[in-house]
C-alpha positions in Angstrom: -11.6 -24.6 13.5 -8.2 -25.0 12.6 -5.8 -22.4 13.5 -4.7 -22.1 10.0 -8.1 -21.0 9.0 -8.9 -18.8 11.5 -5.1 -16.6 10.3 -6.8 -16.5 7.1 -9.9 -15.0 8.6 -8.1 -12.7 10.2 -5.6 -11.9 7.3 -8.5 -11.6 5.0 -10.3 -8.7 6.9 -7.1 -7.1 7.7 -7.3 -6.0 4.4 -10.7 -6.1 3.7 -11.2 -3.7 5.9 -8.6 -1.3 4.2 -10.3 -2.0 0.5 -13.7 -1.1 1.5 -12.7 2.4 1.1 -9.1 2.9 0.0 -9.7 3.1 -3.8 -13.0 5.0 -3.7 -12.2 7.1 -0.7 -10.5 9.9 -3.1 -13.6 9.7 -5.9 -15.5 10.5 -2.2 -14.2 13.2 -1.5 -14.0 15.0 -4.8 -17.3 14.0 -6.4 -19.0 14.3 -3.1 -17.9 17.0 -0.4 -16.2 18.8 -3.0 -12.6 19.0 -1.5 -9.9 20.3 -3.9 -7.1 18.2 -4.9 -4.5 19.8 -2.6 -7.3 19.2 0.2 -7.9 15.2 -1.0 -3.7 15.1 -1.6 -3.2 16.2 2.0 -5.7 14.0 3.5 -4.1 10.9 1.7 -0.7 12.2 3.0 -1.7 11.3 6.3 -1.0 7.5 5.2 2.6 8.5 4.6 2.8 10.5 7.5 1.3 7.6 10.1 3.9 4.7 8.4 6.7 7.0 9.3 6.9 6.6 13.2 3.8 4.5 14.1 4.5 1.3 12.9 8.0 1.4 15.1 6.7 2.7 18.2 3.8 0.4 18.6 6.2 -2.4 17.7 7.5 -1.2 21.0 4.4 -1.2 23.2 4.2 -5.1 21.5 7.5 -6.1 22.4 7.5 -4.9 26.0 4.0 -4.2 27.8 0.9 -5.3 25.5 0.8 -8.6 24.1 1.0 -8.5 20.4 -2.5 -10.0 20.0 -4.2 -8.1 22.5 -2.8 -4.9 21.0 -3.8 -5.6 17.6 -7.4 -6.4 19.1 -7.7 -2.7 20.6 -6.1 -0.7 17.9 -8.9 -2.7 15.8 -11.8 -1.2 17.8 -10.3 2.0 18.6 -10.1 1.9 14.1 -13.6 1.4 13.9 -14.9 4.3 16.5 -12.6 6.6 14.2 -14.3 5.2 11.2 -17.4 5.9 12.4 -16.4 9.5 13.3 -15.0 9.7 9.5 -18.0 9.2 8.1 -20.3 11.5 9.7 -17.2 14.2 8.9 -18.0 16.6 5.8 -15.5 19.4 6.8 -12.0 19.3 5.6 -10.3 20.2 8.6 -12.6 17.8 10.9 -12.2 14.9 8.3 -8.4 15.1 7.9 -7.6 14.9 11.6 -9.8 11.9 12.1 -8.4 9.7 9.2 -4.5 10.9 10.4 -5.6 9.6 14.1 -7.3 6.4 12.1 -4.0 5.7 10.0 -2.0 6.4 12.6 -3.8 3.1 14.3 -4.0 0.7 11.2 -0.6 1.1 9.4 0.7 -0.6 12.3 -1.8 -3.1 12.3 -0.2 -4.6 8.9 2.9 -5.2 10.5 0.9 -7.2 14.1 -0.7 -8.8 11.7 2.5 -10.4 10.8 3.9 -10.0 14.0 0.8 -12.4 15.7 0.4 -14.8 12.4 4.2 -15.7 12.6 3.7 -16.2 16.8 0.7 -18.4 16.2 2.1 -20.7 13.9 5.7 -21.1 15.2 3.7 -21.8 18.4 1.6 -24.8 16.5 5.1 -25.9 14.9 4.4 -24.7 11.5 7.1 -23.8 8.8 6.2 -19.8 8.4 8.0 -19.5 4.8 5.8 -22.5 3.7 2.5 -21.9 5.7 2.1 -18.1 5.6 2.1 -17.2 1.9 -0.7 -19.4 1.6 -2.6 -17.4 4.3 -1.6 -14.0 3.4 -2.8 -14.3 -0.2 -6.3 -13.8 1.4 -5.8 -10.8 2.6 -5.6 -9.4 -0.8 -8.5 -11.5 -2.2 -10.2 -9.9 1.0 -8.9 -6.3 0.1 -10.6 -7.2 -3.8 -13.9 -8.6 -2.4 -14.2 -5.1 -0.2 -13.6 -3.3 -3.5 -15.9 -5.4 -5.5 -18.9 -4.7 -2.5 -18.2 -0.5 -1.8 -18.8 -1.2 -6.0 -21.7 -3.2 -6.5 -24.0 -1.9 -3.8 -23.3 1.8 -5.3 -21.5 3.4 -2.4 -18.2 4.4 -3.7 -19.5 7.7 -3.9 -21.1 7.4 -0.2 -19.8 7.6 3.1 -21.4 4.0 4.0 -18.2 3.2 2.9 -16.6 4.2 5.9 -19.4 2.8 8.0 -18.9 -0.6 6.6 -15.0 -0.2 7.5 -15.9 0.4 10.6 -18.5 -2.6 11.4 -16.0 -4.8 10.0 -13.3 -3.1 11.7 -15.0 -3.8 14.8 -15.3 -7.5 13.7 -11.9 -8.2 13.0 -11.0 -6.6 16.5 -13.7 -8.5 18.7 -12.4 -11.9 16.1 -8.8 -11.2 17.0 -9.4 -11.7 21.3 -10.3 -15.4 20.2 -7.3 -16.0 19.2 -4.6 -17.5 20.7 -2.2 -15.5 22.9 1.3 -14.3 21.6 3.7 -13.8 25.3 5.4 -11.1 25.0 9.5 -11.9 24.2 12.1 -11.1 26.4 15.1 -10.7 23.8 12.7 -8.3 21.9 11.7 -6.4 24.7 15.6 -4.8 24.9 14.9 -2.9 21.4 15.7 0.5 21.8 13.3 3.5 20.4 16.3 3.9 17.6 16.1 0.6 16.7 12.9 -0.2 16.6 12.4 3.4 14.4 14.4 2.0 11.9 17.0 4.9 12.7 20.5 3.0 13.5 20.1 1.9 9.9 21.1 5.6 8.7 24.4 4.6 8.7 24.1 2.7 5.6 23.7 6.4 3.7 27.4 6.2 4.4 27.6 3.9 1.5 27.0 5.3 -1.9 25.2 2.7 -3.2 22.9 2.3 -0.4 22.3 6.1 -0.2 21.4 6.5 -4.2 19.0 3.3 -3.2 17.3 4.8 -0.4 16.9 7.9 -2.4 15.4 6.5 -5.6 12.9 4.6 -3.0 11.9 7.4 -1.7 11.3 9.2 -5.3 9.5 5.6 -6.5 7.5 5.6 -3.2 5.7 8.8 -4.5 4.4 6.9 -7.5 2.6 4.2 -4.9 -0.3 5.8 -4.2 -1.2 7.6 -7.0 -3.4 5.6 -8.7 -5.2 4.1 -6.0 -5.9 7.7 -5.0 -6.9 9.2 -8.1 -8.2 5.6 -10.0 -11.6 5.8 -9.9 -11.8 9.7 -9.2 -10.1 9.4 -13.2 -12.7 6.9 -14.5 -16.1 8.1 -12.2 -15.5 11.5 -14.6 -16.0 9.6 -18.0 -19.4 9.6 -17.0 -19.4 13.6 -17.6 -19.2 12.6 -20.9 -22.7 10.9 -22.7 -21.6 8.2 -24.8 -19.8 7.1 -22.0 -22.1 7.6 -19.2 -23.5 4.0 -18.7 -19.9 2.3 -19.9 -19.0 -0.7 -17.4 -15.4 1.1 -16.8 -17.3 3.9 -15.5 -20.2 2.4 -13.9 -18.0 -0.3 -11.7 -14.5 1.3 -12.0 -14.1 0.1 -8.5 -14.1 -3.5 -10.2 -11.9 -2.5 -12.6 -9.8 -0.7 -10.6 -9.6 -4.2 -8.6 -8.2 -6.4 -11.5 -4.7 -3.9 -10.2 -4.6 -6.6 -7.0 -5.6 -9.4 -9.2 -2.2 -8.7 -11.3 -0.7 -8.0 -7.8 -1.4 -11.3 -6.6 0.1 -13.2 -9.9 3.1 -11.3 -10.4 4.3 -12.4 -6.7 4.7 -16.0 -8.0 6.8 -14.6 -10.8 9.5 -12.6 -8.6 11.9 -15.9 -8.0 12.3 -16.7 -11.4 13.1 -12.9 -12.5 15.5 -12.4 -9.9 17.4 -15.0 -10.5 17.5 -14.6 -14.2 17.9 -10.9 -14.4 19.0 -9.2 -10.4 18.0 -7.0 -8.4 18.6 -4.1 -10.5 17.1 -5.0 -13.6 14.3 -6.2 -11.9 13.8 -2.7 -9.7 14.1 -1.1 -13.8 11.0 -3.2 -14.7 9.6 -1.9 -11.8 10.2 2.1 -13.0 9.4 1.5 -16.7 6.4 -0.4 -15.6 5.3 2.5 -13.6 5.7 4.6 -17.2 3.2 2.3 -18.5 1.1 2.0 -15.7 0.5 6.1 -16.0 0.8 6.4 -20.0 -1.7 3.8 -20.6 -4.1 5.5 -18.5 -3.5 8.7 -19.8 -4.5 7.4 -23.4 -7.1 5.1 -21.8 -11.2 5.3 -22.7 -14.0 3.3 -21.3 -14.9 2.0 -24.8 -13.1 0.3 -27.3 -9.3 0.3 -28.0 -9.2 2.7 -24.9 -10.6 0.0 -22.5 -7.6 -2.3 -23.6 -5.4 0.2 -22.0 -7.4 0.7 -19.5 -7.0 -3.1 -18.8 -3.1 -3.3 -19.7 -2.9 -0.7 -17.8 -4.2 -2.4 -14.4 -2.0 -5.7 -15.5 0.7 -4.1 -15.3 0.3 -2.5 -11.8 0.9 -5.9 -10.5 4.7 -5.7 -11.8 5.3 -1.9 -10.9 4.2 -2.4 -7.2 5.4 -5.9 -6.6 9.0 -5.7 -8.6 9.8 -3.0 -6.2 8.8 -3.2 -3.3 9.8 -7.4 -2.7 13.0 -7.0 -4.9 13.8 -3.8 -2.4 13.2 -5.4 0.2 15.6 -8.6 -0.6 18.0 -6.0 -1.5 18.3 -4.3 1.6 17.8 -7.6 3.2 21.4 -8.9 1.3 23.3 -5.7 2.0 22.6 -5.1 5.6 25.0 -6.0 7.8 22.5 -9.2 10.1 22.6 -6.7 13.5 21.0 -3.9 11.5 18.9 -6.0 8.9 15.3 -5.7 10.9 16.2 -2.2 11.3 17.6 -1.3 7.6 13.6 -3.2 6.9 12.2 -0.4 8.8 14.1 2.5 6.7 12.9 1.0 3.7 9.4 1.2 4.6 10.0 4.9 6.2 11.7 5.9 2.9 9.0 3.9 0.5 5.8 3.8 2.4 6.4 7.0 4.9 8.2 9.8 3.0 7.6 8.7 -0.5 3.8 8.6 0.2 3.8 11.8 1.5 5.6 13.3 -1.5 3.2 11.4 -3.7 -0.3 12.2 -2.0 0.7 16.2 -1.6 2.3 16.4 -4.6 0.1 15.1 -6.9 -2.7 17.0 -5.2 -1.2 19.8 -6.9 -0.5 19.2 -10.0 -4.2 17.9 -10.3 -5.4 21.1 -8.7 -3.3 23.0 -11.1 -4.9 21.0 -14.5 -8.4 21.3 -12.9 -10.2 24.6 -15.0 -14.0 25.1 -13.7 -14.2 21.5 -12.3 -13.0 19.9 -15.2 -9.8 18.3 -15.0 -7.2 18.0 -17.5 -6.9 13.9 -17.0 -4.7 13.1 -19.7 -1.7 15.9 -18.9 -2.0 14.9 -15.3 -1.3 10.7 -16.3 1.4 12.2 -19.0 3.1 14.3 -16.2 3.3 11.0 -13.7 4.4 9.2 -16.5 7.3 11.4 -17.4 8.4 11.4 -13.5 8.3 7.9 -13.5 10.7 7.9 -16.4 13.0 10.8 -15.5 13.5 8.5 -12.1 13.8 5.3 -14.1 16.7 6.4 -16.5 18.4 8.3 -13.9 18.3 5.0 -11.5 19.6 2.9 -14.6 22.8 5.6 -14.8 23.4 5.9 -10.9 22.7 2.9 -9.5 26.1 0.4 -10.1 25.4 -3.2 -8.8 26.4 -6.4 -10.2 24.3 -9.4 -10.5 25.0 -12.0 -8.4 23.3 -15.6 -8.9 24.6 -17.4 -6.0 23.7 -14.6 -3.6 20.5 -14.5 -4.7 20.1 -18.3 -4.3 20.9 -18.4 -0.9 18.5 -15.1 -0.1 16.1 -17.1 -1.8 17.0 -20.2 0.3 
């Protein structure tokens, strides 16, 4: 097989192993063991909490005593044990523990799996800017097939969810020892622990503009995860409800929660064409007001009728809320940072976006779901209203505090 194809194997169940259970996991554990929403927010914080520190210190164990491929092999199996454990766990305490030692494995698998793609094909004398988008794109048709399958075979509400993560878990990790070895690098290996933590890049809070972006990051970061938390928790109760009880929204909401990556997967291709014609700030607004929509459309979304279009606009427009961030934040700190800090100033982002934002996000909207839920019903459209208004309150206050000046000629030779 060529090594091309075998990347996209692996890429694809990198992620297909994360969307088995991801946006069903929280309809799991509400529907089924009954957790409250503080309990189900503080289980999904562990994502945040694992992308804080993990991601940087394996990167260390990577770039000094286990090759990068064998380390993503073993963290792979050690995932699926953990999996397994996860989904004979029905006790809150038991449960959480073992999903923060399981996140604390895969969120830096994401990075290796950059990490050992990039290896391979500089290795094989491929172009990585050309070869890999074409590769990595399968990891989130993988992540959508996974959702599509948890959907269709009616376990969204089971824990077989977690024991098909872990079978394919084990896959990807047995797959991944037949690939070809990455040596470890002897310029990377003299990263320090600061460095490779992301931590020497603090010093760009010394800069106002930096600081105000690393800030409004962190504040957007809480928005991430909310809806693939509380998606198909949101739609899975319609069916409380008889004349929507058999609706296809409510029925497979785990395939319509997936049309989210669809849209995430066509916006990419459109990010060159608004940065250049709008900048980094505007497009980081689009980002905001989008997550307005994103919220507000589901908060005046049905399963039927009119409400189903918003339902559907609604999981459109996810694809410019998390992509217009997240890659336009990225080039951004990527054009500001001075070159010796730039991998580093990467890591921050993530710790800010990924790490403290999601933590913020999973806890936070925990409560304010647990504090709209009244004898098990929950209060759906004040909760989607609420995120909405956050999402605005951040957006408007970004527009007024954030100063930077568009630059097309920078951001062709970012591009470049």
């Amino acid at each position: 097989m060529g090594i091309k194809f075998r990347l996209t194997v692996m890429n694809f169940l990198q992620f297909f192993v994360w969307g088995a259970w991801l946006l069903s996991f929280g309809k799991y554990l509400g529907a089924t063991l009954h957790f409250s929403g503080e309990q189900i927010g503080a289980i999904f914080m562990t994502l945040g909490i694992a992308s804080l520190f993990m991601p940087g210190l394996l990167g260390i164990v990577a770039d000094r005593w286990i090759r990068p491929d064998r380390l993503y092999a073993i963290v792979h199996i050690l995932g699926a044990g953990l999996l397994y454990l996860a989904a004979k766990e029905s006790s809150f305490d038991g449960l959480y523990w073992v999903m923060l030692l399981y996140l604390m494995l895969y969120m830096p698998t994401i990075a290796l799996d950059n990490t050992v793609s990039y290896c391979i094909l500089e290795k094989r004398g491929y172009d990585i800017v050309k070869d890999f988008p074409p590769i990595r794109v399968w990891g989130t048709i993988g992540f959508i097939i996974a959702v599509w399958m948890i959907d269709l075979l009616g376990w969204g509400l089971s824990n077989m969810q977690l024991y098909f993560s872990a079978v394919f878990s084990l896959v990807l990790g047995l797959y991944s020892l037949t690939l070809p070895g990455c040596p470890i690098e002897k310029s990377t290996a003299k990263k320090s622990l600061t460095q490779a933590l992301g931590l020497d890049a603090f010093v760009l809070f010394k800069n106002k503009k930096m600081a105000i972006f690393f800030i409004f990051s962190m504040l957007l970061g809480a928005a991430l995860q909310i809806t693939n938390m509380w998606g198909e928790a949101f739609l899975h109760d319609f069916g409380k409800i008889a004349a929507y009880k058999n609706a296809f929204a409510v029925v497979h909401n785990g395939i319509l929660m997936s049309v989210s990556q669809m849209s995430e997967t066509l916006f990419i291709l459109t990010i060159p064409f608004f940065l250049k014609k709008f900048g980094i700030k505007k497009v980081m607004l689009m980002s905001m007001f989008a997550w307005v929509f994103r919220f507000g459309l589901f908060g005046i979304g049905t399963p039927e009728g009119i409400g189903l279009v918003w339902l559907i606009l609604s999981m459109i427009i996810y694809g410019m809320a998390f992509d217009f961030f997240n890659i336009s934040g990225s080039l951004f700190v990527e054009m500001e940072a001075e070159p010796k800090i730039r991998a580093s100033a990467q890591g921050l982002f993530m710790i800010m976006t990924n790490g403290i934002g999601a933590m913020i996000g999973a806890y936070g909207s925990g409560v304010i779901i647990e504090m709209f839920t009244h004898n098990g019903i929950r209060d759906w459209q004040t909760i989607w209203f609420i995120f909405a208004a956050y999402a605005l309150v951040i957006g408007v206050t970004f527009m007024i505090l954030f100063k930077y000046k568009h630059d097309p000629e920078a951001m062709k030779t970012i591009q470049h």
